[in-house]
N, C-alpha and C positions, 0 to 999 in steps of 0.2 A: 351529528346530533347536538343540542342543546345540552348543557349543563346543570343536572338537577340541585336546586339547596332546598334547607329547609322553608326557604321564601315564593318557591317556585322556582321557575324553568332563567335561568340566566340567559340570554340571548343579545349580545351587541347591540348596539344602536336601538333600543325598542322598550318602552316601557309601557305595560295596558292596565287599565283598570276595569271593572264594567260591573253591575250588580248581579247579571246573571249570565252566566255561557250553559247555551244547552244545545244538546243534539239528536237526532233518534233518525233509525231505522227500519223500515218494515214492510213488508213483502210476503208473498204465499205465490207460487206456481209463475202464472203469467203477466205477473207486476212485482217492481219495486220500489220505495219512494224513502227519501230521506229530505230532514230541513236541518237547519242551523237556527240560533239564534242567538244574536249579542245585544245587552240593553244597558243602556244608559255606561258606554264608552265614553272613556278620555283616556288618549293613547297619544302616544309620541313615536313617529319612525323618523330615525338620524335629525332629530331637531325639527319634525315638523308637524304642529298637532292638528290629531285626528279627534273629531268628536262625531257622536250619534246618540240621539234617544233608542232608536231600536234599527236594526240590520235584521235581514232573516233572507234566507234561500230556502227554494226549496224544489226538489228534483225528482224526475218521477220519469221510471221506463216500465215501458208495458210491450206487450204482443200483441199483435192482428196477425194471425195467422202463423204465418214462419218470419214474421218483419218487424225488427223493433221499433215501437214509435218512444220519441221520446220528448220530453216538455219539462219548462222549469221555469222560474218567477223571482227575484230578489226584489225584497220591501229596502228602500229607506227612508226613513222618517228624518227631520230634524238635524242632517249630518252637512259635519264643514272639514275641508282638506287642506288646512293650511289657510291661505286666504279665500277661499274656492266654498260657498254655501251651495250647498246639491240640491235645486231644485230652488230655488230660491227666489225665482219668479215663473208663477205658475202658468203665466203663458208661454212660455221659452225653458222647456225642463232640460234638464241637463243628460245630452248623451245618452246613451247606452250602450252595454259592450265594444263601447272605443277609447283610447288613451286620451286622458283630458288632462294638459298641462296644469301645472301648479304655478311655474314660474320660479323654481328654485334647482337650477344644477341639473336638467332635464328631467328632473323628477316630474310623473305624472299618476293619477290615480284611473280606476276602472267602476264601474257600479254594472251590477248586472252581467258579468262578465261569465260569459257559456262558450264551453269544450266539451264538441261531440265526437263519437267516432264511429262509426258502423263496419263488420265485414261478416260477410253473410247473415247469418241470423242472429248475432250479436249486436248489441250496442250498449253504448254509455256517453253519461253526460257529468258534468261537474259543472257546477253554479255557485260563484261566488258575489255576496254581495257586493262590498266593499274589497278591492285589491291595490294598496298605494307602493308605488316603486319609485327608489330613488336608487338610479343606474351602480350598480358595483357598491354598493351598500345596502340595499336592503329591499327587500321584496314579501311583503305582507298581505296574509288574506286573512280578513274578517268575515264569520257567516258563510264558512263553505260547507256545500252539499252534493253528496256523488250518488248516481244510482247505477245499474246497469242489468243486463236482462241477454238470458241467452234463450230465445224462442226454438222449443222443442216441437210444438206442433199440437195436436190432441193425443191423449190426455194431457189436462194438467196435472200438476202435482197433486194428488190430495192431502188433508190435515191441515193444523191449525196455522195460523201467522204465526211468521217471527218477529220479534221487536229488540231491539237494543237500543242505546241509549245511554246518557251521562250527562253532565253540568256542575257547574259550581255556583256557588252561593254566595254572595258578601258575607265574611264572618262565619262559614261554615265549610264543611272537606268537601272534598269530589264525592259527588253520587254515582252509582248507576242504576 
């Protein structure tokens, strides 16, 4: 694990900044859904900058019957990986969930990048926006969101949702 100071999390090769990180959770019986969100990032992994206006995942498992269905969506707005502008000509958009060279030491980045799994009546997904790797030095995820669901059948669960949640603020502590 990472190294707490009173500046935050010490980490090698990585420095982030952003105005907001937020996250949240929530679900009841035969759904659950979670997002991410990173806004206005300027980050550096092992010497190579990452920027964005806004990142956001978001992940969502549900039941039909006894089968988990599961779905999920990464926004990027305004984001550059080194020399690499994400979308940056809106008739040729950039990739999705594949490794896209950077050009520097096989480093490469991911947008959109979904890990499912299913076995019997289970499943789960994880959606990350933004993911940049540079091979045996550093592996970063911006905007990740995980859901998952174990379909029980009729009844659902009854009572109210659950929600959890957190973020940070420019200039202000962790919430939840």
């Amino acid at each position: 694990p990472a190294s707490c100071t009173e500046e935050g999390i010490g980490i090698p090769n990585l420095s982030v900044a952003a105005e907001i990180l937020c996250a949240s959770t929530r679900g009841k019986g035969d759904h659950s859904m979670s997002n991410a969100h990173v806004a206005a990032l300027d980050a550096n992994v092992a010497g190579i900058p990452v920027t964005a206006s806004l990142l956001r995942s978001d992940a969502k498992a549900e039941c039909n019957a006894l089968s988990p269905v599961l779905s999920g969506k990464a926004h990027v707005l305004e984001a550059q990986v080194g020399p690499v502008k994400i979308d940056a000509d809106p008739l040729l958009p950039t990739p999705r969930n594949v490794r896209v060279p950077i050009g520097v030491a096989g480093a490469y980045f991911i947008i959109d990048e979904q890990t499912t799994s299913y076995e019997r009546n289970r499943g789960d997904i994880t959606l990350t926006a933004l993911r940049v790797v540079v091979p045996g030095v550093a592996d970063v995820s911006f905007a990740r969101a995980h859901a998952d669901i174990t379909c029980q059948g009729s009844p659902v669960c009854e009572g109210s949702r659950f929600v959890t949640g957190g973020g940070f603020l420019a200039g202000k502590k962790h919430f939840v």
